[in-house]
C-alpha positions as CSV (number, residue, x, y, z in Angstrom):
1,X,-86.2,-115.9,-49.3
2,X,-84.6,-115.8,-45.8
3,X,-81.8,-118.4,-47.1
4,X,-80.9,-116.7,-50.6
5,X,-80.2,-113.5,-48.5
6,X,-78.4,-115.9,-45.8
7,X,-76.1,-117.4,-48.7
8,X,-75.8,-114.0,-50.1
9,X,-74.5,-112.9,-46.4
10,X,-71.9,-115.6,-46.2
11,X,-70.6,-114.8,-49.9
12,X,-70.2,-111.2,-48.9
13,X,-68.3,-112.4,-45.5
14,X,-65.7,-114.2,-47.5
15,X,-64.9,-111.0,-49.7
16,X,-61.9,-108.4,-48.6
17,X,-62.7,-105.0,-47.6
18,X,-59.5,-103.6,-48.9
19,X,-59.8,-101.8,-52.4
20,X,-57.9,-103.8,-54.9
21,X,-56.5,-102.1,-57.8
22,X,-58.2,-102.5,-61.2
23,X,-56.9,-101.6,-64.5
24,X,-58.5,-97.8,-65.9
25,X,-58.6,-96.2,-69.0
26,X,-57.1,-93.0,-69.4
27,X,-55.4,-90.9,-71.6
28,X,-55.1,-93.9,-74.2
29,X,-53.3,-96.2,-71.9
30,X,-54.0,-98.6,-69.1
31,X,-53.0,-98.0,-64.9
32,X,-53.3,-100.0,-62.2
33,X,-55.7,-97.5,-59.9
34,X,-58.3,-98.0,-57.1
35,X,-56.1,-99.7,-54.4
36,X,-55.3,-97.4,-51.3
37,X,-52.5,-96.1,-52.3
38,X,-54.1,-94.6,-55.6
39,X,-57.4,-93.8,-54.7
40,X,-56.6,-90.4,-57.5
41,X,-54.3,-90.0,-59.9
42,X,-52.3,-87.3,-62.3
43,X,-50.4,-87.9,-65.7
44,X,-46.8,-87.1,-65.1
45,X,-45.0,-88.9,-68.9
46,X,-47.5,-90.1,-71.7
47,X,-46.6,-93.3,-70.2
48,X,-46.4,-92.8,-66.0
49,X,-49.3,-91.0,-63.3
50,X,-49.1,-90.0,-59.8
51,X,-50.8,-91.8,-57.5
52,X,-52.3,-90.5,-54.3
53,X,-54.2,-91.8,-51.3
54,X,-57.2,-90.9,-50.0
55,X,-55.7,-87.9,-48.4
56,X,-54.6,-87.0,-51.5
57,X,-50.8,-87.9,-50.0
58,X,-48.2,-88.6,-53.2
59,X,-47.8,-92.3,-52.6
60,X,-45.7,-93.0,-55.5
61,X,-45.9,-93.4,-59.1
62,X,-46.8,-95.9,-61.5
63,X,-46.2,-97.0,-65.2
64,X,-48.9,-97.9,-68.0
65,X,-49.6,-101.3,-68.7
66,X,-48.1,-103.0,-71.0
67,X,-50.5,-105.1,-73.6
68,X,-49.1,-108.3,-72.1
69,X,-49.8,-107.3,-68.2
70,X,-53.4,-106.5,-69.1
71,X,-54.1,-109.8,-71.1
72,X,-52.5,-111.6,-67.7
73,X,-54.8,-109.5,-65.4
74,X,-57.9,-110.2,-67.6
75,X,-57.1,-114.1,-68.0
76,X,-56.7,-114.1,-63.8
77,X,-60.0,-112.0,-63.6
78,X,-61.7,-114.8,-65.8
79,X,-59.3,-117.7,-64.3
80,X,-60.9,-116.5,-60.6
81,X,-64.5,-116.0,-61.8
82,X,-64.4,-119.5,-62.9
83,X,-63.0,-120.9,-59.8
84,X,-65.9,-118.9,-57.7
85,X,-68.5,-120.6,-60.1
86,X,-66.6,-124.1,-59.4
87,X,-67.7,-123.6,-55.9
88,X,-71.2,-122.4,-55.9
89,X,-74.0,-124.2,-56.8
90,X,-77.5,-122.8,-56.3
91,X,-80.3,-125.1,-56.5
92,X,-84.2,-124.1,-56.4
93,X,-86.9,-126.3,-56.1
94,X,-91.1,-125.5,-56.3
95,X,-92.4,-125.6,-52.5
96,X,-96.2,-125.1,-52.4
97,X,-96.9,-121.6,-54.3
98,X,-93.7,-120.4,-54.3
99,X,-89.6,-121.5,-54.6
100,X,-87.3,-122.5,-52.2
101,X,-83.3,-121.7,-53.3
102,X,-80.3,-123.5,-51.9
103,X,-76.8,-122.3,-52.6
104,X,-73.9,-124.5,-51.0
């Protein structure tokens, strides 16, 4: 048990602490939100939103995705995912009573 919480230690080591934007839903459109600069938000156009940091400081605005920048983000989400799997392998074997799990 001790090494799957190790492993799981060393995966979480690797990962930034830095919010990275991700793509919301609102008002029938798609915006890049959740980074720093736009931890909150306000519609401006149909099409554009304020962003704001945590402060709630105007940092700027930003435009609604087009269809084609969200199939891109979505195919690098899933291109990354794969590459993490790629990388991992975990590998649990019967040890007396119980199971032992290795992931390298």
């Amino acid at each position: 048990m001790k090494k799957i919480w190790l492993a799981f230690g060393l995966a979480l080591a690797g990962c930034t602490s830095t919010p990275q934007a991700y793509p919301n839903f609102m008002n029938g459109r798609y915006y890049m939100v959740g980074d720093t600069d736009c931890r909150y938000s306000a519609n401006v156009t149909p099409t554009r939103i304020l962003c704001y940091d945590e402060q709630r400081q105007a940092k700027g605005y930003r435009d609604a995705l087009t269809d084609q920048q969200l199939m891109m983000y979505q195919s690098d989400q899933l291109i990354a995912a794969q590459q993490r799997r790629r990388y991992t392998t975990t590998q649990c074997n019967p040890l007396g009573g119980g199971v032992t799990c290795n992931t390298f």
